[in-house]
Structures are given as C-alpha cells and as structure tokens.
BAZATI-923006 format. One record per residue: residue in three letters; y, x, z of N, C-alpha, C in turn. Coordinates in steps of 0.001 Angstrom, whole numbers, plus 500000, padded with zeros to 6 digits. Each point is the difference from the previous one (the first is absolute). Last residue first. Example, Ala and Ser with C-alpha at 12.3 -4.5 7.8 and 13.67 -1.06 7.14 Angstrom:
2
ser497750512850507080501190500820500060501090499230500730 ala494280500290499930501190499110500000501200500900500000 
***
This chain:
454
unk474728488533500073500391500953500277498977500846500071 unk501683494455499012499106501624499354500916501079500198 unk499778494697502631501119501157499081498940501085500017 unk498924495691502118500009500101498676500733501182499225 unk499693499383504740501159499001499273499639499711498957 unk497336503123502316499491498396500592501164499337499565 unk500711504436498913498880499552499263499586498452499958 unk503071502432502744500213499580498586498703499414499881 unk499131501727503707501007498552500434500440499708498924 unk497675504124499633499247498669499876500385498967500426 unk502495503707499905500192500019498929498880498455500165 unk500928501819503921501459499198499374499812500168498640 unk496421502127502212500515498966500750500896498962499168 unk499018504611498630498492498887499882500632498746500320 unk502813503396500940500418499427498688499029499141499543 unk499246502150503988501816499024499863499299499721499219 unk496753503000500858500012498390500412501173499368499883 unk500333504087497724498613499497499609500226498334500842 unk502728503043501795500359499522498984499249499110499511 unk498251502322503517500748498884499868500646499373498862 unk497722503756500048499030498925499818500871498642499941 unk502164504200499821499370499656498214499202498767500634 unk503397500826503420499036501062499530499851499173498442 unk503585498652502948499967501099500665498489500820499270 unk502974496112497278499391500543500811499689501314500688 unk502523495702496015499454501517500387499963499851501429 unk500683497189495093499636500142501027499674501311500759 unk502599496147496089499852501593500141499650499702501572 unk501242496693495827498935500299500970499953501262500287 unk503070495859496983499495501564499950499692500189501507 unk499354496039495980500679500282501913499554500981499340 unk502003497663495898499047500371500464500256499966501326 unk502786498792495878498844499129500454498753500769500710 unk505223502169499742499073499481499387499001499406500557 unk503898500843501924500473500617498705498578500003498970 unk500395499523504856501175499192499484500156500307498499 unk495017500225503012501763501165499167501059498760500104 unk496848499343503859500182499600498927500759500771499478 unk496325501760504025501194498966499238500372499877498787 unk496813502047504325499775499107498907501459499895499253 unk497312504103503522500934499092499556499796499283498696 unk498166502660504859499815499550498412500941499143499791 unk498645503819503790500523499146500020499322499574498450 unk498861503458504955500066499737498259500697498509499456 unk498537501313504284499667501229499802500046499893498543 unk501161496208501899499731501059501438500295501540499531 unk500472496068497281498557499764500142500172501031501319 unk503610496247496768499707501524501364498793500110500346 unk501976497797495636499800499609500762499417501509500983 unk503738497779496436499778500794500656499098500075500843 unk501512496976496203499320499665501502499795501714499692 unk504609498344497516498443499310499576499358500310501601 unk504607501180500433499512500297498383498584500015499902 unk501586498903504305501449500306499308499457500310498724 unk496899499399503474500279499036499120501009500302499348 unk495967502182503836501979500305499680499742499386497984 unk495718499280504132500933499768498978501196500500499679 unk495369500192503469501820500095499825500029500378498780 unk495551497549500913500586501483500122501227499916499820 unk496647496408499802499765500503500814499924501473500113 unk502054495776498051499433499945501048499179500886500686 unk502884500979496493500987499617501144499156499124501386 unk498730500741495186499136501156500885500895500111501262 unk500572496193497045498444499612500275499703501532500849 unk504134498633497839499607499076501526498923500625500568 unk502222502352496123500544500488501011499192498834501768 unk498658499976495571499347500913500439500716500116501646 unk501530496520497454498390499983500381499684501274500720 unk503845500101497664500451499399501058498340499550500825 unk499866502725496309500796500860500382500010498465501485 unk498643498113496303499033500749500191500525500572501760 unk503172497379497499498785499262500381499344500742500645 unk502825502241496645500926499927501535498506498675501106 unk498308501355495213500645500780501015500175500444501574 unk499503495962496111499034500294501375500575501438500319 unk501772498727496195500323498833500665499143500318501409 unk499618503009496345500677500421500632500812498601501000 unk495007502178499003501011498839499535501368499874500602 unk496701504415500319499782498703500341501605499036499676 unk497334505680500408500712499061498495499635498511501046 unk500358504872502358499024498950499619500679499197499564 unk500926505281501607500481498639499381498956499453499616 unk501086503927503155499260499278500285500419498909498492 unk501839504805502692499954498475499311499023499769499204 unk498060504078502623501260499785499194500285498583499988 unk497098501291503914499955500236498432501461500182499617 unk498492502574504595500557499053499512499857499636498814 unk499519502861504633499069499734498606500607498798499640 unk503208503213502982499098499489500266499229499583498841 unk502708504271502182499685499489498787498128498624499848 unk504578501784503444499020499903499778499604499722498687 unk503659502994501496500036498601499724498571499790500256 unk501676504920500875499794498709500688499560498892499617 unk501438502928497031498559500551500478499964498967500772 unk503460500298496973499109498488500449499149500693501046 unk503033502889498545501043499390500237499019498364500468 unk498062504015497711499818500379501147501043498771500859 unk499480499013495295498131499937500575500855500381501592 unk503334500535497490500163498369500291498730499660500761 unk501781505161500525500222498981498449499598498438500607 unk503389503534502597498673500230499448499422498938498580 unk504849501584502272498943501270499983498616499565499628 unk504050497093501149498575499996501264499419501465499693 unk503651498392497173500706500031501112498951500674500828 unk498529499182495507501217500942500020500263500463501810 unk498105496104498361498702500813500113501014501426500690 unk502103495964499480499574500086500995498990501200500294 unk502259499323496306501148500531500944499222499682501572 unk497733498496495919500341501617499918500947500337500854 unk499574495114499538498539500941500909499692501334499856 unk504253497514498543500025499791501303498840501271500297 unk500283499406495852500636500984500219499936500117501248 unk497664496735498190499570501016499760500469501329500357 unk501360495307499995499801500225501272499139501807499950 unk502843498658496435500866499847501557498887500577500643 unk498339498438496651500342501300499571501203500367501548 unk498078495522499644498799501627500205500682501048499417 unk501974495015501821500202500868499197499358501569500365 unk501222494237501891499135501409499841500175500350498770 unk503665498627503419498930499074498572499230501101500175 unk503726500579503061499134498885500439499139499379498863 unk503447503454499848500244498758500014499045499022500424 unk500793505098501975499663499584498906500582498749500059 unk500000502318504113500161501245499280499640499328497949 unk497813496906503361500629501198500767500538500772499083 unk497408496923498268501329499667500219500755500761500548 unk495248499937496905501113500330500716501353499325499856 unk494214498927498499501593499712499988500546500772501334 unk495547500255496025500407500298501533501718499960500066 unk495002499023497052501355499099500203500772501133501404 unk494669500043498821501395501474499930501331499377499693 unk495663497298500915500394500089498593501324501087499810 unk498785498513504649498834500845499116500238500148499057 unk504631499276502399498588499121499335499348501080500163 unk504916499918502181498979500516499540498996499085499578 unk505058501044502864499029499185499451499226500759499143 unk504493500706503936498605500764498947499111498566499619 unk504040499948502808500526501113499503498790500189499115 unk501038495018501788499460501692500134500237500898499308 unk501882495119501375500465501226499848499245501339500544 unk499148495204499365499340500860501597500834501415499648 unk500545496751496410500344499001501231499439500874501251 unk499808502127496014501592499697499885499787498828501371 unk496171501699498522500602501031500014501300499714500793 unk497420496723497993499265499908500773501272501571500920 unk500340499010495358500644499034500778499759499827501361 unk497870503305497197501594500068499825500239499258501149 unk495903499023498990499794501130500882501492500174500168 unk498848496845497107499924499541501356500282501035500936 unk500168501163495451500666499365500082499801498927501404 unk496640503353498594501402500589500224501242498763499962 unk494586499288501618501345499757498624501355500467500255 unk495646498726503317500097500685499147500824499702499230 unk500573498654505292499030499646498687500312501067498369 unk500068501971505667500741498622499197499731499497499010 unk499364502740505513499552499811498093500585498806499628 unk502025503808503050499999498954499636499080499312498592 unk500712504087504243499326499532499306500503498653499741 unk502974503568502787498845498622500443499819499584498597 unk501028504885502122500224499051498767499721498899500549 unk498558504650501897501006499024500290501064499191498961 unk496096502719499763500984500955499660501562498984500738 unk495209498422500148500113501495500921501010500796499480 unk499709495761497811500162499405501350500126501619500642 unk499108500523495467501541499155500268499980500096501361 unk495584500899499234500859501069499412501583499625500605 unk496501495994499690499874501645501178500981500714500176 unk500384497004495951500479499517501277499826501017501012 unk497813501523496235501539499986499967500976499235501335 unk494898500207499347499869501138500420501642500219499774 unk497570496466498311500749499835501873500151501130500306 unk500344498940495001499249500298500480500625499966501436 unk501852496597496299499872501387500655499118500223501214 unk501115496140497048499271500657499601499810501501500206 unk503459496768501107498713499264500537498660500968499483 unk505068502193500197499508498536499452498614500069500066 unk504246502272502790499425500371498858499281498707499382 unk504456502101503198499723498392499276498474501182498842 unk502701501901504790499562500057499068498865498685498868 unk504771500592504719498478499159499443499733500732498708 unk502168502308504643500111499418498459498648499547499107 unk500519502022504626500007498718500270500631499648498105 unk501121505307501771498736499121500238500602498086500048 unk502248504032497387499660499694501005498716499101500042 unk502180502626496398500743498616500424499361499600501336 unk498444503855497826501842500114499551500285499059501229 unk495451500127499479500499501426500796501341500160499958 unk498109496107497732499801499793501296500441501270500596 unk499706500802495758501092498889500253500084499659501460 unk495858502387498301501448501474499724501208498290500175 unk495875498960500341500071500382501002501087500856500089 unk499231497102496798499854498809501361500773501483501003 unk498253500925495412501294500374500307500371498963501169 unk495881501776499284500461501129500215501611499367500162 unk496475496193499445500535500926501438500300501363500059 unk499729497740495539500890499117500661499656500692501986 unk497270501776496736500683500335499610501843499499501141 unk495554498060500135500188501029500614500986500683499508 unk499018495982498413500389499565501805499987501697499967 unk499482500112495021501251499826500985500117499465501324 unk495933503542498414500730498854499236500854499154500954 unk497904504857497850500714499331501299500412498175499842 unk496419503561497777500822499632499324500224499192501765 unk498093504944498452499327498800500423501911499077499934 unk499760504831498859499581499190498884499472498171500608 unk501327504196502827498687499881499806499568499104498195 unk504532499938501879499858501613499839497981500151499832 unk502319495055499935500150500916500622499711501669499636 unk501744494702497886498971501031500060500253501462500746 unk502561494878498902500191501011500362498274500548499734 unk503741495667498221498499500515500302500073501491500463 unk503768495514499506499699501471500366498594500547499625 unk503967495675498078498398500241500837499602501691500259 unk503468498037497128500634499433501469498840499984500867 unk500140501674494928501038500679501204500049499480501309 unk497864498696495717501479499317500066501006501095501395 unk494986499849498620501031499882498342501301499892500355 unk497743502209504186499304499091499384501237499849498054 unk498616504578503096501039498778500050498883499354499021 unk498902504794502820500282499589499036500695498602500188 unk498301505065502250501449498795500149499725499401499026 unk497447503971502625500192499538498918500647498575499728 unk499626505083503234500315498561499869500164499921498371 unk499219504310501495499744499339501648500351498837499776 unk497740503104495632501378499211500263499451499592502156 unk497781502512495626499834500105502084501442500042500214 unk498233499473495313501500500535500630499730500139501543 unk496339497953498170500523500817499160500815500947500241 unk499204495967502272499345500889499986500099501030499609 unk502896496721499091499917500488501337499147501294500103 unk499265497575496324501463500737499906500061500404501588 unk496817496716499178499563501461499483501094501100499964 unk500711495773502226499057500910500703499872501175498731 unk502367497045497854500787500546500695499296501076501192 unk497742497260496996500940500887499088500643501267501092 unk498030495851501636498602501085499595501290501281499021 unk500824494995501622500576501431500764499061501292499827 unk499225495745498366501055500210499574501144501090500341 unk495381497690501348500425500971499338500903500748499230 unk499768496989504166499860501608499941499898500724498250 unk503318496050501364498700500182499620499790501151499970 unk503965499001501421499219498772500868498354500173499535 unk503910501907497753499742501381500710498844498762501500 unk501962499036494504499765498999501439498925501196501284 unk501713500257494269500670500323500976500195499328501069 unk495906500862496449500518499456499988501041499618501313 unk498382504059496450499913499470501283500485498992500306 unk500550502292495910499180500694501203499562499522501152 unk503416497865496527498413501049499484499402500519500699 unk503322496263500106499581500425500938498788500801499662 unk503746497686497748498726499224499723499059501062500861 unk504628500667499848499767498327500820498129499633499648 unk502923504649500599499159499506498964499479498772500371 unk503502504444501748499859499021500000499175499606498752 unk499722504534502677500345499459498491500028498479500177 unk498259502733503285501015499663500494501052499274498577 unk495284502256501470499944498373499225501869499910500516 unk498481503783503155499158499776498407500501498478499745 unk501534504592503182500541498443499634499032499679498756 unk501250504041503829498516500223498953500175498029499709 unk503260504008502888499437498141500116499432500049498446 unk501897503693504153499383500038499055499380498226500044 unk504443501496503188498630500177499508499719500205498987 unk504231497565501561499333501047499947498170499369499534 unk503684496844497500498866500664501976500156501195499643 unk502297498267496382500730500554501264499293499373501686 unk497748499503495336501208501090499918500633500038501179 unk497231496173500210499228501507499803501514500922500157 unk501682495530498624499426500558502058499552501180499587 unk500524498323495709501163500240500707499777500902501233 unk496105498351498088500603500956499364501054500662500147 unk499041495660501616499149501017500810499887501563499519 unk501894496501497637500618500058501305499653500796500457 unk498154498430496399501076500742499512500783500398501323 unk495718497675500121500081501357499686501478501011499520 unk498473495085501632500606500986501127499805501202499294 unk498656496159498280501252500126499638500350501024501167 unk495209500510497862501193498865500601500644500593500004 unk495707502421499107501142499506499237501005498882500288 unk497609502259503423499542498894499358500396499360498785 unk501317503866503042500744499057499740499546498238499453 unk498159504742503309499411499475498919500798498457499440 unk500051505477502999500996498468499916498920499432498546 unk499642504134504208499621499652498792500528498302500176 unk501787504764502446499796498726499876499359499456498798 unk501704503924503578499085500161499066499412498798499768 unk504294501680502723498677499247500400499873500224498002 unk504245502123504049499243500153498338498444498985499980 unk503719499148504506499478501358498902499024499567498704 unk504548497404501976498866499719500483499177501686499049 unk503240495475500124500623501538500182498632500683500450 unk503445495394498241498873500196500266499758501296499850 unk503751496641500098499165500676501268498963500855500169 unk500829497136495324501176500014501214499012500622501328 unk498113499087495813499764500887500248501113500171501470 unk499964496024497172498264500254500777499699501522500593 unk504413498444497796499238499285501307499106500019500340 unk501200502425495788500530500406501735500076499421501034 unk497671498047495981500160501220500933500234500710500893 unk502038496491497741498867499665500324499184501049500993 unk504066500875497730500012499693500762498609499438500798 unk499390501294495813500670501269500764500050499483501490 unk499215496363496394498773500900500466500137501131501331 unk503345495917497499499291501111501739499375500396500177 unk502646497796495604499122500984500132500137500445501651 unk501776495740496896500006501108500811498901500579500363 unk502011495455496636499187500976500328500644501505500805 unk501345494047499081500143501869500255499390500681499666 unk501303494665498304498820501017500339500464501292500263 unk502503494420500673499949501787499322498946500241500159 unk500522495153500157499809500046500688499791501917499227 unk500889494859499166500194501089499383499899500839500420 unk498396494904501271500787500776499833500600501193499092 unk497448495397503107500318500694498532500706501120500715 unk495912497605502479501142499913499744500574500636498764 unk495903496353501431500098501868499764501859499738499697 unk495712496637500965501016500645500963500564501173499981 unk495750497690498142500948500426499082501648500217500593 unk495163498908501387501190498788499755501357500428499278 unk496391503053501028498953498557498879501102499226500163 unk501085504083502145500025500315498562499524498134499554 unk499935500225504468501636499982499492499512499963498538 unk496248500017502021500641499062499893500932500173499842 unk498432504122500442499143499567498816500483497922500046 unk501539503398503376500533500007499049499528499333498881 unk498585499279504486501485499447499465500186500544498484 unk496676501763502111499751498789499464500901499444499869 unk500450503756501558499260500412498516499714498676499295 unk501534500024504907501374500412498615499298500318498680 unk497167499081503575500434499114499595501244499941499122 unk497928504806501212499578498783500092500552498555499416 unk502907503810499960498779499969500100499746498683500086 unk503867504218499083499657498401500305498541499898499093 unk502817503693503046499308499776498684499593498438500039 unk504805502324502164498558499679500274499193499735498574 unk504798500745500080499334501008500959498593499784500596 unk502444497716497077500936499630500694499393501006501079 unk496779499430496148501425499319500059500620499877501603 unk495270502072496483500927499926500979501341498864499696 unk494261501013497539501680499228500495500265500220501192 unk496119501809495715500233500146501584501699499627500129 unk496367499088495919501367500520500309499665499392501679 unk496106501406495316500977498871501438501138500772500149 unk495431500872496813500773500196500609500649498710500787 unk495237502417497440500667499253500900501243500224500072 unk496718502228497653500105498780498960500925499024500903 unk498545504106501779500490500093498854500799499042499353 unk497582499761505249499564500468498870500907500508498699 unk502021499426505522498935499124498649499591500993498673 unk503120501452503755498673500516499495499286499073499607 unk504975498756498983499498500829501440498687500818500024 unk502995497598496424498795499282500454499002500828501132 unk505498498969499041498801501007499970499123499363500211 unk505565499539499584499185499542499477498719500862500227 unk503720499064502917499583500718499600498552499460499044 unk504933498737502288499197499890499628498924500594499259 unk504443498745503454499596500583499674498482499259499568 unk505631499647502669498414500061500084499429500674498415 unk504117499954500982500094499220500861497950499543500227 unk504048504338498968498946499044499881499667498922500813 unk502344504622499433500396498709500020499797499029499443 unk497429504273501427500391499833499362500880498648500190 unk496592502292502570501224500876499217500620499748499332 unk496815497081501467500809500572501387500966501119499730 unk496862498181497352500546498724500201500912500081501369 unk497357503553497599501437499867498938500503498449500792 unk495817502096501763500563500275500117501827500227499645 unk496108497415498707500480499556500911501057500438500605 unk498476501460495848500136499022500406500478499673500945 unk497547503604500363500966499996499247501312498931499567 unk495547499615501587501010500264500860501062500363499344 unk496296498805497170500623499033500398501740500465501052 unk498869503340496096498996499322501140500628498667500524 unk501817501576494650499624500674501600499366499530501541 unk503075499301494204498611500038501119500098501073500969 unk504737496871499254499009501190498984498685499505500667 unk504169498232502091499961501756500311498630500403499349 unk503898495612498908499136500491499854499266501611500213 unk503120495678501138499712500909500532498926500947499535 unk502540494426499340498823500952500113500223501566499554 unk502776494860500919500010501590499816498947500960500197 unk500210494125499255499474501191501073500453501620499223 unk500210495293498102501144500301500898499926500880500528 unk496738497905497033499777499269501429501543500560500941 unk498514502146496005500154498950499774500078498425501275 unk499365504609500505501142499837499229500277499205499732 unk495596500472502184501042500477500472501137499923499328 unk496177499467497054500216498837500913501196500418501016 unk499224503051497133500618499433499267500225498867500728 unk497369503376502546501533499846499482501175499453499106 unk495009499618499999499989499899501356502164499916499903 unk497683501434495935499749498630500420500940499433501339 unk498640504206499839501362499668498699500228498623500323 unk496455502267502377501088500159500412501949499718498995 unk494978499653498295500309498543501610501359500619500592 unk498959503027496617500004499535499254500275498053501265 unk498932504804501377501267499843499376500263498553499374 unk495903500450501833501150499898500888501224499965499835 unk495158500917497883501347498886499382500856499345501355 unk497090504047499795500031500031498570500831498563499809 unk500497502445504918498776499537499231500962499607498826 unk501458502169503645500083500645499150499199499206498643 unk503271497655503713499029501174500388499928500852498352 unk504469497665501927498861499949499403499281500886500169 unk504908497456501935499290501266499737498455499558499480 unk505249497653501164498463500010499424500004501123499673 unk503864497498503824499578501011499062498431499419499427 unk504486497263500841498571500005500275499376501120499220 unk504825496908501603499758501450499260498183500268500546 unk502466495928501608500385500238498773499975500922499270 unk499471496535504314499561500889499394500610500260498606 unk499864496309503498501189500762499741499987501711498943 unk496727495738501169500525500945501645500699501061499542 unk498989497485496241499873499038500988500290500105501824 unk499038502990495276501308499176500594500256499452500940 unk495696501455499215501071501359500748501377499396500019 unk496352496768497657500050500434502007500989501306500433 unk500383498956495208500294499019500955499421499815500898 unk498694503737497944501384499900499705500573498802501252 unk495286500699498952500334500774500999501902499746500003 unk497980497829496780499457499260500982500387500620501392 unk500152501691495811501083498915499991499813499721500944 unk497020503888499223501711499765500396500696498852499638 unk495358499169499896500514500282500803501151500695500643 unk498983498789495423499948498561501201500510500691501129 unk498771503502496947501358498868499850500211498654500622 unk495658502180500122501223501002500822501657499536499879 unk496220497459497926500062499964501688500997501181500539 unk499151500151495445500825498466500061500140499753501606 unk497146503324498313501082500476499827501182498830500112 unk494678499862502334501512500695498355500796500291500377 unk495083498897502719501568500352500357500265500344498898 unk495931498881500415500216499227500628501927500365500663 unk497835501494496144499228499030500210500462499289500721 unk502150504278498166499406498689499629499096498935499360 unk500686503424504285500548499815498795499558499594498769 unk498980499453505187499312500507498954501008499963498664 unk502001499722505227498971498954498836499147500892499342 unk503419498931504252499584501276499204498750499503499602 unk504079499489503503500114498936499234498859501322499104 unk500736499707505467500387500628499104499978499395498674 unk497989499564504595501360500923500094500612500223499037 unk496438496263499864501008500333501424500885500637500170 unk499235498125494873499054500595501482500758499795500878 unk499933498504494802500832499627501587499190500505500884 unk498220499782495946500449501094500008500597499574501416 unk497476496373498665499272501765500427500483501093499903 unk501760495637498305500160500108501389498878501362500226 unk502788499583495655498332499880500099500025500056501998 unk504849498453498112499340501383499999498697499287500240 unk503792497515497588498902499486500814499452501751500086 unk505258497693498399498607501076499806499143500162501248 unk504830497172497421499366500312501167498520500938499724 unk505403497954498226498833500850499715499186500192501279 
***
C-alpha cells in the first residue's frame, strides 16, 4: 500500500492543509503509518497525540492513530489542548515523542500535525522524507495499544512551579482555542483579579479569528483591558504556542519587545555573555537591549522549528520571534509555550512592582510597518530573495541568514521567502516616518524592477 500526500501540505515545520481539499482523512492515516516506521526505525515505540479544538481534529486525530497502531506504534493519548501541552507530555511522560494535531492560527477550514521524535521536532527535509516513504509504501506492521491520560493538572503545575509574586489585574482573551480549558485551570490559582473572555472552546472561531499577530484581533481584549483597568492584557494564538500582549494603556506590545522584558529578567539570573536567539524580523531596538543587559544577540532565521534547533547548538537559555513564538530553556524545556511564558511575564511584572509600558520606558520606540506580504510564484521566490540579496550587498551591509536584511544606518528592510507559502514577506523600519518612507521607497522599487507587484 502506498499514498501520495498533495506536496503543499509538506512544509518546513510542519504537515497542514485545508481539509478536504488539500488534507483528509486518508493523509492522517498515511501519516501514522508512515510516522510509525520512522519511530521504529530509531527504536521508538510509545508516541504521545494531543489535539487542538477545531471541528475535525477529533476526527484527523482518529485516523491519525489508527495509522500509529497499525504501524506497531503505542499511542498516548492526552485529549484536546494547546500545542505545549503536548510538548510538554513528551517530557512527562514515557514517551518517545509526539504529535499534535492543529491547524495552529490558520483559518478554520485548516489543519496539520506538528512532529516530535527522540526529543527534537522534525523538520524540514524530514517533512520531505515523509511524503516519499508514504509514496513507496515503506510502512511497518503492527498492533500497536491506545492509552488515554489526562495531564491537564499536572500540566499546570508546571507552568505554575516557582511561581510567587503579588496580586495583578489581568485581562486574558483565549481565542476560543484550545488554551481555554487550561487557562481556566491557571486563572484559579493566580492571584489577583483575571477578567478571561472566549475561553469556551469553538473550532469555527465566532469572535475572532485566534492569531494575537493581527491587531484586530486584539480589539476584544484592549476593550476588556480597558474596561477593567486591567495592568496587562495576555492573549494566545489557536493553539497556545504564540503570545500577544497589550499594555495597561490598551496599546498592543508586540513580541521583539515583549522578548526584551524576558532577555533581561534571564540575563540578571544567568549572567552576562549568554546568547539570546531571535529571528530576522526583529526590531534593532532587541539586539541593543540584549547587548546593554549583557547577552550577545543572535539573529536567526524564522520558524520555531529552526529556532529549537538553533537553541540546542549555542545552548541559550531564551528564544523568541515577532510572531510571539517565545522559547525557554533556562528553568523550562526549551519549546515555546505562551501560557508558560504568560506566567513567566506575571512573575516578572510581580517581581519589578511595575507594568510592562513603565518596564519599556527606555526601549526605543522606533517607526516601523507591519509584515509585509506580496503574492509571487512560488518557483521564483527563493530566485528573488538571492537577487535581492546580490544587487543591495553592493551598496549596503547585508545580514543573509533568512532572505536580505539590508542596513541603512538609521533603519533597515527586509526581503524573504515564507517557507510556508507562495509569497516574500517585507517589513521595514526606521529612526523617523521619513526614513521609513525612503527604505521602503527604495527596496520596494528594486521589486518592482523584478516585475513583482507591490
């Protein structure tokens, strides 16, 4: 038996389609046969699955485990609930890795499964291994038990371990995702007063659609802040493993800054000269920060699954995205996980006495757009991105580790390729509104002269 996946689900970090269209129910069963005989293969044999909340997760997650059993694999089942969660059962548990079915903050109609094994997530070219194993049909047999266990509790109390701190006045916005049954948990035993909206799980996302990356999607939660003259507003992406914050003003924080309150509460534990890992799309106002708290700044390419791996060879204690991804190792496992890091940033508010606005006053706040996406073929892409990178390398420093970074003095711009769809994403910023104005004039009409509409 063999089975051909739609190659557009095989991503970089992850396997995640459109249901069905471009992902069934026949691909989730491929892919536990397929996952089975790679976990055999390096000795594997117990594999937890967890699920988000969406309307046919249960249903890829059946599938998904019938392939596991049938492939020999003992599968682990800890229910719905956030990705970390998840991750977190691949270290509590006797396990040998792990799988989480979610279509993360994609739209509704999306899902996927996020892969561990052997203590790392497998990525990249392992996504492509898998879709040729499945087409040659390299699958092993077996019979293979189903468990089910419940760690919510425990879950918990790992995110609350150590943690101690005075009363805070918190607004939480769950996004109907899978973090609401959790975060329901947590609340009850913060202190304080915590004001929680959308925490009802609902895969078809009535209020909002759960990606704290779009401002408006944080409009619920500013109003709840407001309202409540909450000193912090906290929300998650569908799956839990993305942060969004909002300050006591209602204005919305976003993660390079978020990522130097906790650079600077780790570096104060761990000393000076520890590398902090963020990704190509952070403001310079985080490197600064890191370097005057004594860190040494590492940029690195975007994708929680490079960022992990990137983590584990400079052994840092902290990672981070703009996209609120934020990985602990110090004092954690090293994945990202926002309800973790949510508690982390109430124990930091807790510790200092103030809120997150008086905790940046310093930072600079430089002019910057948002990402940037422009639709272009997805065979030209990576083409484009390597052009851009020759043609402004003649006449401005370049940093290349994830598309052309380019350095203007007093402002920068960036080009690169998603890994995850047929577009570049473009984000530029500067020391005023004009400059900006001239970056982005600049490096948007070097598109233009490719033929690319922007």
């Amino acid at each position: 038996m063999t089975h051909q996946f739609n190659p557009t689900i095989l991503r970089e970090y992850d396997i995640r389609g459109i249901v069905g269209d471009t992902l069934t129910e026949d691909d989730a069963y491929a892919l536990g046969r397929t996952f089975s005989a790679m976990a055999r293969d390096v000795g594997a044999t117990r594999i937890a699955v967890g699920r988000d909340g969406r309307t046919h997760s249960g249903m890829l997650e059946a599938a998904l485990v019938r392939g596991l059993a049938e492939g020999g694999i003992e599968a682990v089942l800890t229910g719905m609930g956030p990705s970390p969660m998840l991750y977190f059962a691949t270290h509590y548990l006797d396990v040998d890795g792990g799988i989480q079915v979610t279509g993360s903050h994609n739209p509704a109609d999306y899902n996927g499964f996020k892969l561990l094994l052997k203590g790392r997530s497998v990525f990249g070219q392992e996504i492509q291994a898998i879709g040729k194993r499945a087409a040659s049909g390299h699958w092993s047999e077996g019979n293979g038990p189903t468990e089910e266990v419940d760690i919510r509790e425990a879950y918990v109390d790992r995110l609350l371990e150590g943690f101690s701190g005075k009363a805070y006045r918190v607004g939480w916005d769950a996004g109907n995702g899978a973090a609401g049954p959790i975060l329901d948990m947590l609340v009850e035993r913060l202190p304080g007063q915590h004001h929680v909206i959308f925490s009802r799980v609902d895969g078809t996302f009535p209020n909002h659609h759960p990606d704290p990356t779009v401002p408006e999607n944080l409009e619920d939660l500013i109003a709840a802040v407001e309202k409540d003259g909450a000193e912090i507003g906290i929300a998650f992406d569908g799956d839990a493993d993305r942060i969004g914050v909002v300050d006591d003003k209602g204005e919305i924080v976003w993660g390079d800054r978020i990522l130097i309150l906790y650079a600077r509460d780790v570096l104060a534990r761990t000393g000076a000269g520890q590398p902090i890992i963020f990704d190509v799309k952070c403001s310079q106002a985080l490197p600064d920060a890191i370097q005057r708290a004594g860190g040494k700044p590492i940029m690195w390419k975007t994708g929680h699954s490079l960022i992990k791996d990137k983590m584990k060879e400079t052994h840092a204690p902290l990672a981070g995205e703009m996209s609120g991804h934020m990985f602990f190792s110090e004092g954690f496992y090293g994945h990202d996980d926002a309800l973790y890091g949510a508690a982390r940033l109430l124990r930091i508010l807790a510790d200092s006495g103030k809120t997150v606005r008086q905790l940046l006053a310093d930072v600079p706040n430089f002019v910057s757009t948002p990402e940037i996406r422009v639709e272009v073929p997805e065979e030209k892409k990576f083409g484009l991105v390597d052009r851009a990178v020759e043609h402004f390398r003649g006449t401005h420093d370049v940093i290349d580790v994830d598309g052309a970074r380019v350095l203007f003095g007093d402002g920068w711009g960036l080009i690169r390729a998603s890994n995850t769809q047929p577009v570049l994403v473009a984000r530029y910023e500067a020391s005023s509104p004009q400059r900006l104005a001239a970056i982005q004039g600049e490096m948007e009409g070097w598109l233009r002269s490719q033929g690319v509409s922007v």
